[in-house]
DRENGULUM-195542 format. One record per residue (C-alpha): residue number from 1; residue in one letter; x, y, z. Coordinates in Angstrom, 2 decimals, always signed. Each point is the difference from the previous one (the first is absolute). Layout:
// DRENGULUM-195542
NUM a X Y Z
...
END
This chain:
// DRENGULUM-195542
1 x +103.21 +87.92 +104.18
2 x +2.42 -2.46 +1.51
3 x -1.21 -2.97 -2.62
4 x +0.01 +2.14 -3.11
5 x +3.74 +0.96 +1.18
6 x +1.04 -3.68 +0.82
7 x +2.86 -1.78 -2.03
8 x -2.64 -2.23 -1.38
9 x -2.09 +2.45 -1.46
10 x +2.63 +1.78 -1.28
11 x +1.93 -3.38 -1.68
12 x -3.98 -0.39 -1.54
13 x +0.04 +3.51 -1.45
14 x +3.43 -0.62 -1.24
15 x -1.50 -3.18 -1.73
16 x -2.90 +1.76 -1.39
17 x +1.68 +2.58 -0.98
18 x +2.37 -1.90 -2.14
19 x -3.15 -1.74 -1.13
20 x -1.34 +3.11 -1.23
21 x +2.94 +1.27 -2.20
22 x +0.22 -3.37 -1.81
23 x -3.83 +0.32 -0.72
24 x +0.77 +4.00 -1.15
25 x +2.72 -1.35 -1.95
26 x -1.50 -2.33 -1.91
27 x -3.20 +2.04 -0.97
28 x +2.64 +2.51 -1.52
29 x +1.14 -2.77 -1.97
30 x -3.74 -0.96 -0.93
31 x -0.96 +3.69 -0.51
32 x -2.34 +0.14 +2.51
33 x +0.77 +3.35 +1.55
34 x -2.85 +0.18 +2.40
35 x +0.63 -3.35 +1.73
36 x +4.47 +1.12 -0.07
37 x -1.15 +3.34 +1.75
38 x -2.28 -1.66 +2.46
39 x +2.84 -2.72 +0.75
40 x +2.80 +2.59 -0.06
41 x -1.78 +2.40 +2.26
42 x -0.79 -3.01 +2.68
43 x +3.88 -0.73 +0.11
44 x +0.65 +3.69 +0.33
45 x -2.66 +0.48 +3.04
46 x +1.55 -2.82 +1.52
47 x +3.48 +0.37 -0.68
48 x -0.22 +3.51 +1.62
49 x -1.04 -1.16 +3.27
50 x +1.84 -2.82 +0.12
51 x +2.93 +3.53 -0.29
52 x -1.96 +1.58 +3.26
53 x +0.12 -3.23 +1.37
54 x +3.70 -0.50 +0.03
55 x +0.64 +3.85 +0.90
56 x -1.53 -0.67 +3.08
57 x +2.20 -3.46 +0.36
58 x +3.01 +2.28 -0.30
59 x -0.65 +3.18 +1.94
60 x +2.59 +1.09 +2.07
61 x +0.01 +3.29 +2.81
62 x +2.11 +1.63 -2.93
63 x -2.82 -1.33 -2.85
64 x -3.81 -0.26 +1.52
65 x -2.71 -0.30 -1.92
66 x -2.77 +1.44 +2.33
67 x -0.20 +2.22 +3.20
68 x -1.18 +3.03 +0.96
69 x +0.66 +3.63 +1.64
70 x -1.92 +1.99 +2.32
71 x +0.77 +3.77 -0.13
72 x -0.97 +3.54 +1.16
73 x +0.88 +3.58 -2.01
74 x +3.63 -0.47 +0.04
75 x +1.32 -3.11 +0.59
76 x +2.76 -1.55 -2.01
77 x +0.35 -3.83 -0.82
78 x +1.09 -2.67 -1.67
79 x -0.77 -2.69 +2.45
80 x -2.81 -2.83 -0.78
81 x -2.24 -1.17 +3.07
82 x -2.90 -2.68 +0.29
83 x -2.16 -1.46 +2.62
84 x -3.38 +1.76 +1.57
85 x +1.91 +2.88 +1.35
86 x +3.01 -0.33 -2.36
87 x +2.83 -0.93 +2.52
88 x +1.65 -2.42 -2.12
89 x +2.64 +1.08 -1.73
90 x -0.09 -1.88 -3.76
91 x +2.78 +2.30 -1.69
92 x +1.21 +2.87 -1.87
93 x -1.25 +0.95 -3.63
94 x +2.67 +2.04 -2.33
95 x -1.16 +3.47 +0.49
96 x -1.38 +2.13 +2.25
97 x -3.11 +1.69 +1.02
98 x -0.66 +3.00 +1.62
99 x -4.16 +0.89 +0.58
100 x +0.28 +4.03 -0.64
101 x -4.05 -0.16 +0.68
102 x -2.85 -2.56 +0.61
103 x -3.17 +1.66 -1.12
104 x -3.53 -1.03 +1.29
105 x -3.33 +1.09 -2.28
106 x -3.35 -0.32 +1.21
107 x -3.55 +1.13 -1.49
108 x -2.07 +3.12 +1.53
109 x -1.36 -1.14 +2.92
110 x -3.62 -0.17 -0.20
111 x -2.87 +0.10 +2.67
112 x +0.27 -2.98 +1.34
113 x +3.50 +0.33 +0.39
114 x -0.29 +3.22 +1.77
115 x -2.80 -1.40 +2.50
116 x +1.85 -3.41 +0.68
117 x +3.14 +1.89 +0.86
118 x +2.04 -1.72 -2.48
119 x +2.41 +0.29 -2.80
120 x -0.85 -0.07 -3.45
121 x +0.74 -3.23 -2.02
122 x +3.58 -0.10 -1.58
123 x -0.22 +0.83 -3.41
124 x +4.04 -0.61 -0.76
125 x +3.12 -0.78 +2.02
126 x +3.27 +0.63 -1.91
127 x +3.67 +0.31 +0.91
128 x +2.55 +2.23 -1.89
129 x +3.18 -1.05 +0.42
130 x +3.88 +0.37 -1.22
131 x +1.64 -2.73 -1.78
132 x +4.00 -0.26 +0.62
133 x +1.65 -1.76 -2.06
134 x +4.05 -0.89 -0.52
135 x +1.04 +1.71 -2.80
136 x -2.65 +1.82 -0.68
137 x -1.94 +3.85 +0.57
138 x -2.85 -0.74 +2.94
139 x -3.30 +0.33 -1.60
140 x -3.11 +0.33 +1.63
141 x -3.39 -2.27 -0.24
142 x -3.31 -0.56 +1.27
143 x -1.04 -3.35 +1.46
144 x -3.87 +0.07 -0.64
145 x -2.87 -3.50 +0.46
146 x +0.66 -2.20 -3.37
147 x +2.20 +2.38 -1.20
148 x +3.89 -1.37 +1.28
149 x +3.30 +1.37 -0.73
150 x +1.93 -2.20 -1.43
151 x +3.93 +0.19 +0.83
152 x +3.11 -2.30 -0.72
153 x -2.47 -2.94 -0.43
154 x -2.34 +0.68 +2.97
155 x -3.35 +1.39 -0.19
156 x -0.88 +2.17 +3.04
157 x -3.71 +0.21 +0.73
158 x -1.76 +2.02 +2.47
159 x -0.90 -2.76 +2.22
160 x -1.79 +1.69 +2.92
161 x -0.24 +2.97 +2.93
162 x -0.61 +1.09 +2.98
163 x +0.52 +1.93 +2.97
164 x +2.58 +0.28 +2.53
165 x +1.43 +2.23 +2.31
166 x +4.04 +1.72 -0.03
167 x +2.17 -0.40 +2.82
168 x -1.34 +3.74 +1.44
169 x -3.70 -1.74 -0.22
170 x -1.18 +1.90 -3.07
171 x -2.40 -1.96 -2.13
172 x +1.63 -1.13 -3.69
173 x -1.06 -1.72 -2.52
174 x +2.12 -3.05 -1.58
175 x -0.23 -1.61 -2.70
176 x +1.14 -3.37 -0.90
177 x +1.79 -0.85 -3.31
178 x +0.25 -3.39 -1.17
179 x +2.78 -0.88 -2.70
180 x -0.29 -3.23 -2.09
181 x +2.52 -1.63 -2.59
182 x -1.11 -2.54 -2.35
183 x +2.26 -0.64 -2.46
184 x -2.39 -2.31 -2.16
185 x -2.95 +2.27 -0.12
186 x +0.43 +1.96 -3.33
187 x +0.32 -3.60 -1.21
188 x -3.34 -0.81 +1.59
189 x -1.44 +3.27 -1.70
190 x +1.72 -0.89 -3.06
191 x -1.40 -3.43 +0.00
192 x -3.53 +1.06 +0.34
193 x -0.02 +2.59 -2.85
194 x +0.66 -2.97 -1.90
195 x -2.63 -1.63 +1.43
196 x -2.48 +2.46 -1.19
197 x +1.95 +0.12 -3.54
198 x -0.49 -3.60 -0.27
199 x -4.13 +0.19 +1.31
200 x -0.87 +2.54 -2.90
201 x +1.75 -2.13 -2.31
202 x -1.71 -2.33 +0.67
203 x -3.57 +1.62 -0.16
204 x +1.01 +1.46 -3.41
205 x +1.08 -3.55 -0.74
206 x -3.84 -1.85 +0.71
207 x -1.96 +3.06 -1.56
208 x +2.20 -0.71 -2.95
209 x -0.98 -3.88 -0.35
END
């Protein structure tokens, strides 16, 4: 949390990873591809959060990095909100959205169910939206759990739901959308496919001996 995001700990990964690219340099040098890959994917793990790190350092209302957007069928948006009720305003990403429909899937109800009075359990909660951006044809998208939209360098994941009521007291549903950028995390990716280059290399390397 706050520690891992402290000056210190970021001057330390800054160290290490500067550490680690000497080391991965020098086992090129030595032809010891394992050990370069393990060293070179460290600095790139690092390196790429060190990235997210200083994104959030330099977010600006025009630039965030994280916030979210509750909606209902219709609403248009491209403000960013956080908070436990998401009244504070953090900014304005480059595009907008427009929810055409948020969609809630549940399984048959079974006896139980029908005998306790109550709803089945939620099987998926999704939210298909419009994506406007400048300069290009709106396209449309659906927001499902662990499966984000990624647009303009923010991934938009279907954060949550719930329900609500509009202003002529009909029950809605809403959803809430949360949006994410992290500049450093294909690096981070990128850093550990090396990482499990440079492990197999290195089990082909001891059955070898």
């Amino acid at each position: 949390g706050v520690f891992m995001a402290s000056p210190v700990m970021q001057g330390l990964s800054a160290i290490l990873s500067a550490l680690f690219l000497f080391n991965g340099l020098r086992a090129v040098t030595r032809r010891r591809f394992d050990s370069a890959l393990l060293h070179l994917g460290c600095t790139c793990v690092l390196v790429g959060w060190l990235v997210g790190r200083h994104a959030e350092r330099t977010a600006t209302p025009e630039h965030p990095v994280t916030g979210s957007m509750a909606m209902i069928d219709g609403d248009v948006s491209d403000k960013l909100w956080t908070g436990q009720y998401l009244t504070n305003y953090v900014g304005q990403v480059p595009f907008t959205v427009k929810l055409i429909k948020f969609t809630v899937e549940r399984y048959e109800r079974n006896a139980d169910d029908r005998e306790a009075g109550r709803e089945a359990p939620v099987r998926e909660y999704r939210s298909r939206v419009l994506i406007t951006e400048s300069g290009k044809s709106p396209y449309v998208a659906n927001v499902r759990v662990n499966h984000p939209v990624f647009v303009q360098g923010y991934h938009i994941y279907q954060l949550s739901w719930g329900q609500s009521a509009d202003r002529f007291g009909r029950p809605v549903d809403y959803t809430v959308l949360q949006f994410i950028r992290d500049p450093g995390l294909p690096l981070v990716y990128a850093g550990f496919i090396v990482l499990f280059a440079g492990v197999l290399l290195f089990v082909v390397r001891v059955f070898r001996m």
